[in-house]
C-alpha positions in Angstrom: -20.5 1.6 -7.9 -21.3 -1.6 -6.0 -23.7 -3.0 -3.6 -21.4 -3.9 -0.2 -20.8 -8.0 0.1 -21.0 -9.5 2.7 -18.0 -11.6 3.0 -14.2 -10.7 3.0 -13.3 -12.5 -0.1 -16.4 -11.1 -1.8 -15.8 -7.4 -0.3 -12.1 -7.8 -1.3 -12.9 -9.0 -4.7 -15.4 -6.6 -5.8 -13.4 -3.5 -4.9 -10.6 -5.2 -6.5 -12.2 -5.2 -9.9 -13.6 -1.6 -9.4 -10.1 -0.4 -8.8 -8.6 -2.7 -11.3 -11.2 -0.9 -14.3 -10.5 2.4 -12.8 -6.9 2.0 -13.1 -7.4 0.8 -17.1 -9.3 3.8 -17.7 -6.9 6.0 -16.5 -4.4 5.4 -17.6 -3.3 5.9 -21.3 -3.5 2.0 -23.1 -0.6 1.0 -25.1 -1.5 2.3 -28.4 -0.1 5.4 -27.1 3.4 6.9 -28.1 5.8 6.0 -26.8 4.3 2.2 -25.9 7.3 0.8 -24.8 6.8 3.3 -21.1 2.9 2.1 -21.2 3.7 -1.3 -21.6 6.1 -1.0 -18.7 3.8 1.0 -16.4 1.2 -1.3 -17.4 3.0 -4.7 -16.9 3.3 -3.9 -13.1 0.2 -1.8 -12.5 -1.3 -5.0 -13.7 1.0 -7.9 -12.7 -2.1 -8.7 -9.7 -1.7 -7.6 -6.0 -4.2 -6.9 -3.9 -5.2 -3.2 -4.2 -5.1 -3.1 -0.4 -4.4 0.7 -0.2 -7.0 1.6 -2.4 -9.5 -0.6 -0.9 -8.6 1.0 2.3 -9.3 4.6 1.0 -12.5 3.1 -0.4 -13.8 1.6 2.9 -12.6 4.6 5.8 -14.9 6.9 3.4 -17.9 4.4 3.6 -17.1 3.8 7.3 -18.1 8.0 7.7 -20.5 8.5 5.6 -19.2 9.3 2.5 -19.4 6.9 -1.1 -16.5 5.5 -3.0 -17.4 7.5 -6.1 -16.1 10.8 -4.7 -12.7 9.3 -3.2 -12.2 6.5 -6.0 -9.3 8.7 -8.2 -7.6 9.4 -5.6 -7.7 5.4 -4.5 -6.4 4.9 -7.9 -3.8 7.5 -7.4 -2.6 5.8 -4.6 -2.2 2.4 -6.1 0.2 3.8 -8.8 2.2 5.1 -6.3 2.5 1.8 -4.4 3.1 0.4 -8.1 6.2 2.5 -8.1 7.9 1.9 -5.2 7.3 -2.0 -6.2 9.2 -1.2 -9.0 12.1 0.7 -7.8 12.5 -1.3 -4.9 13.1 -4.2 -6.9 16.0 -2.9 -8.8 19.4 -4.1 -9.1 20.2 -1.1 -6.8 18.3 -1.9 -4.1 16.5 -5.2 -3.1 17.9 -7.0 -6.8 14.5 -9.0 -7.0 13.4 -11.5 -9.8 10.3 -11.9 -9.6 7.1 -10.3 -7.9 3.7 -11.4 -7.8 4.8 -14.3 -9.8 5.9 -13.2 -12.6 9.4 -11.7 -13.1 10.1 -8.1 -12.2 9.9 -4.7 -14.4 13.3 -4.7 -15.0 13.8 -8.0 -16.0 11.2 -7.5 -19.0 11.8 -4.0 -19.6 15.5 -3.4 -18.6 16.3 -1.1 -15.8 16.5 2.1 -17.5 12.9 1.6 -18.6 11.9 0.3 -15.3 13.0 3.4 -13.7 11.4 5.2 -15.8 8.3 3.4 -15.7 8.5 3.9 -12.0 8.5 7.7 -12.4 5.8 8.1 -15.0 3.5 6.2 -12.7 4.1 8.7 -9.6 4.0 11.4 -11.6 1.0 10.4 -13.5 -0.5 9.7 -9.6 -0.5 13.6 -8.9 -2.2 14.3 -12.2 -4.4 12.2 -11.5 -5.2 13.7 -8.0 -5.1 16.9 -9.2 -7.2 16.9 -12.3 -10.5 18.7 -11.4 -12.2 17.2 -14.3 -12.4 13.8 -12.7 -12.3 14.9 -8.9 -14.7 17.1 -9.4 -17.3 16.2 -6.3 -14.5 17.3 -4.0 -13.7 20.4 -1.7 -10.8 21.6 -2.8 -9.8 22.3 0.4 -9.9 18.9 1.5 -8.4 17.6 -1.9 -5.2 20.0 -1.4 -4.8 18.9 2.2 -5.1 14.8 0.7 -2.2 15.8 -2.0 0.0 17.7 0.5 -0.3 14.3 3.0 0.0 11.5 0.1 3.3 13.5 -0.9 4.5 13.4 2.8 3.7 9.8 3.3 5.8 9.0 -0.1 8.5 11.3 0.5 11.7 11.6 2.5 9.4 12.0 5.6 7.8 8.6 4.5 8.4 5.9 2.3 11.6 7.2 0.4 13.1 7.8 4.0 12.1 4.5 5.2 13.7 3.0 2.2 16.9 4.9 2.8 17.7 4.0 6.4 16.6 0.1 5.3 19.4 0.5 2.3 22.0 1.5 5.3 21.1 -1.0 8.1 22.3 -3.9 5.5 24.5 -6.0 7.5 24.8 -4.0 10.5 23.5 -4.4 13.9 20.3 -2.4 13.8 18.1 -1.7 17.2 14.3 -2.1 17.2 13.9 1.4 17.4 15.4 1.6 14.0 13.4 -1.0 12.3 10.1 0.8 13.8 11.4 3.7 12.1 12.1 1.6 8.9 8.7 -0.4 8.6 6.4 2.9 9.9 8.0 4.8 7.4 8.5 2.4 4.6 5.8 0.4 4.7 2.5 1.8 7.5 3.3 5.7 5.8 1.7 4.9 2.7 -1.4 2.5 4.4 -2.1 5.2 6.7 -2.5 7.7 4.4 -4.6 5.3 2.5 -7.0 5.4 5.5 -6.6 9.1 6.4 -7.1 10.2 2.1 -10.4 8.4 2.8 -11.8 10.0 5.4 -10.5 13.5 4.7 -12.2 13.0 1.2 -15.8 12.2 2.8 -15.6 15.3 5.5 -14.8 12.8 8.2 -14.7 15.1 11.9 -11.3 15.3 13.8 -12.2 12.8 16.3 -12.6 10.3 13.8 -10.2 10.8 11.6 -7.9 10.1 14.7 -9.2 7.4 15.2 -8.9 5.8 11.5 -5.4 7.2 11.6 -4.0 4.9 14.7 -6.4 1.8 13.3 -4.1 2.6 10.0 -0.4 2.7 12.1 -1.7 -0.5 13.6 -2.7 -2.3 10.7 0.1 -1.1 8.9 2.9 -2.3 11.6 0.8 -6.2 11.9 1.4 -6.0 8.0 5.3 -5.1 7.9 5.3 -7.9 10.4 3.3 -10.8 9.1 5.6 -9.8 6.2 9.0 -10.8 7.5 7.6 -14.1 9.2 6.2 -14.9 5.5 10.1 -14.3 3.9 10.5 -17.0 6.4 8.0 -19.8 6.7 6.5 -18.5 3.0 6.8 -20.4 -0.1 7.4 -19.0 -3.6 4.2 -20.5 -5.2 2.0 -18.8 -3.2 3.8 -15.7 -2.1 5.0 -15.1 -6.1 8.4 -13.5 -5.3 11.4 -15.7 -3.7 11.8 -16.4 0.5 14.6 -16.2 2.2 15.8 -12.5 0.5 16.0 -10.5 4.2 18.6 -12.9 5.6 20.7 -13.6 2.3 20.7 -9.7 2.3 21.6 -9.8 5.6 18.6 -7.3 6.4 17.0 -6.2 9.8 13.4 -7.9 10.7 11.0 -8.2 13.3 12.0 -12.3 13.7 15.4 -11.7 13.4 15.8 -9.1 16.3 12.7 -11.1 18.5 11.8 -14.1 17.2 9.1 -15.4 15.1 6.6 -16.3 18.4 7.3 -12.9 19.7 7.0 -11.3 16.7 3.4 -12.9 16.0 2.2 -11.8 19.2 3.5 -8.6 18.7 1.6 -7.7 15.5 -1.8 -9.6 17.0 -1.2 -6.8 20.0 -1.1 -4.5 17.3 -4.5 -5.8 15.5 -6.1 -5.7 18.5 -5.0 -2.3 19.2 -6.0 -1.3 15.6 -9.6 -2.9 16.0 -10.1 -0.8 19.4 -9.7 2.6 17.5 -12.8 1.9 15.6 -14.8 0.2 18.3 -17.5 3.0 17.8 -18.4 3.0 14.7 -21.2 1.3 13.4 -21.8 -2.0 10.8 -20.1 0.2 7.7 -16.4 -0.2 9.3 -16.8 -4.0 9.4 -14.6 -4.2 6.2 -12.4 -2.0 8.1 -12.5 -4.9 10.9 -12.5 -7.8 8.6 -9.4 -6.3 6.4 -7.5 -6.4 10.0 -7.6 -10.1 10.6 -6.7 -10.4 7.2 -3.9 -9.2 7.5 -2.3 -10.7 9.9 -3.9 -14.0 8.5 -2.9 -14.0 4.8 -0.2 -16.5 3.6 0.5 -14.2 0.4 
C-alpha cells in the first residue's frame, strides 16, 4: 500500500490516510437509507483522531514479517470500535462531554438516541467487517477466528465495557491504585493491546513474539492512560479539542490525583521503557513500533 517513511510524523501520516480511505470505503456513504445513522456514524468515524490502534495493527504485522494488506480490515474494524466507545462514553449518561476532537460530540449534533444508536451500528458493523471472507480473504481462518474471539474479549465486560463500569462507580469515592490499574488496563490498554496482538496473530507471528508485542502493548497502553490524565490537567482545549479539567469536576480517580503529576510522569516513562525492552530484538521494521512509544508519552493532544 505504501512505501515505509522515515520519520514519525511522516509514518504516522501516511498510515493515517490509508486507514482514513479504508474506513470511507467501507463503510456505506450517506446516500444510503436510512442517512440520518450514516451521517451519525460517519460524523465521528470522521471527526479526526489519530488512528492510533489501527496504525498499531498495521506496524506489529510489518514488525514480523507480514504486510498491511492482509491485516488492514481488521485495522479498520478496530477503529470503528474505538469510534464507538468515543461515542458512548461521551453521553449524558456517562462522562456528559461537549465536545471531542474539536468539534461537539455525536449527541449534541445527532441527539442521544441517534448517538447510541450510531454507536451500535459502528460495533456491529466492526464484526462484519472482520468476518466477511470476501475482504479478508488472505487470512487463515484459524488465525482470523482466534483475532475476533480476542477483539470481542478486549471490548467486552472482560475489557473495555468492564473498565468503563468500575470507572462509572469509583465517581467520588475513595478509589485505591489497584483499582485505577484495573480501570485504565481495562478501559483503556484492553483495546491497544489487542491492536498489537490482532497484528501479529494476522501475519503468523511465533508465540515468543507475540509475547513479546503483547507486554510492549500493556506498557504503551498504561504510559497512554497516563499521559492522559496529566493532559486533563496541564492540557488546553485548543489543542486537546475536548474541555480540561472534566476528571476533577467529576470528581473522578487518576494517576495525578492518587500520586502526583511528577510521580505519575515517571511512572509512565518506567512503563515506556519497559515497553521498548520487550521488542529490543527485533530488527529495523519495529522502529515505528519504538518511535509510536515516545510519542506517546510525548504528545500534547
Amino acid at each position: 500500500m505504501s512505501r515505509q517513511p522515515v520519520s514519525l510524523k511522516e509514518y504516522l501520516n501516511d498510515r493515517k490516510r490509508i486507514v482514513d480511505e479504508g474506513l470511507d470505503r467501507f463503510l456505506p456513504g450517506e446516500e444510503k437509507f436510512p442517512p440520518l445513522i450514516f451521517r451519525s456514524m460517519r460524523y465521528s468515524l470522521f471527526a479526526g483522531g489519530k488512528r492510533l490502534r489501527p496504525i498499531l495493527c498495521m506496524a506489529a504485522a510489518e514488525t514480523v514479517g507480514g504486510d498491511i494488506e492482509t491485516v488492514f480490515p481488521v485495522a479498520c474494524a478496530i477503529e470503528m470500535i474505538h469510534t464507538y466507545s468515543l461515542i458512548h462514553d461521551d453521553l449524558p449518561s456517562m462522562d456528559n462531554d461537549d465536545f471531542r476532537r474539536g468539534v461537539p460530540t455525536n449527541h449534541k449534533v445527532f441527539g442521544e438516541g441517534i448517538a447510541v444508536l450510531a454507536g451500535d451500528a459502528l460495533l456491529t458493523e466492526a464484526f462484519h467487517l472482520m468476518s466477511n471472507r470476501e475482504i479478508i480473504a488472505k487470512v487463515a481462518p484459524e488465525a482470523l477466528l482466534q483475532t475476533i474471539g480476542e477483539i470481542s474479549h478486549a471490548a467486552g465486560f472482560y475489557g473495555m465495557i468492564g473498565g468503563q463500569v468500575v470507572d462509572l462507580e469509583s465517581e467520588g469515592k475513595d478509589t485505591d491504585l489497584e483499582t485505577l490499574d484495573y480501570i485504565h488496563r481495562h478501559k483503556t490498554e484492553a483495546l491497544l493491546t489487542v491492536s498489537i496482538r490482532s497484528g501479529a496473530i494476522l501475519a503468523g507471528a511465533s508465540d515468543d513474539d507475540l509475547a513479546a508485542l503483547s507486554e510492549y502493548g500493556k506498557g504503551i497502553g498504561l504510559a497512554f492512560q497516563i499521559t492522559d490524565d496529566i493532559l486533563d490537567i496541564e492540557g488546553d482545549r485548543e489543542t486537546l479539542g475536548k474541555d480540561t479539567g472534566k476528571d476533577a469536576a467529576h470528581s473522578k480517580v487518576t494517576f495525578p490525583s492518587l500520586l502526583g503529576i511528577d510521580v505519575s510522569r515517571k511512572r509512565a516513562r518506567e512503563s515506556i521503557d519497559e515497553a521498548l525492552s520487550k521488542i529490543a530484538h527485533f530488527d529495523d521494521r519495529a522502529d515505528p513500533l519504538r518511535m509510536i512509544a515516545k510519542f506517546v508519552i510525548e504528545r500534547r493532544s
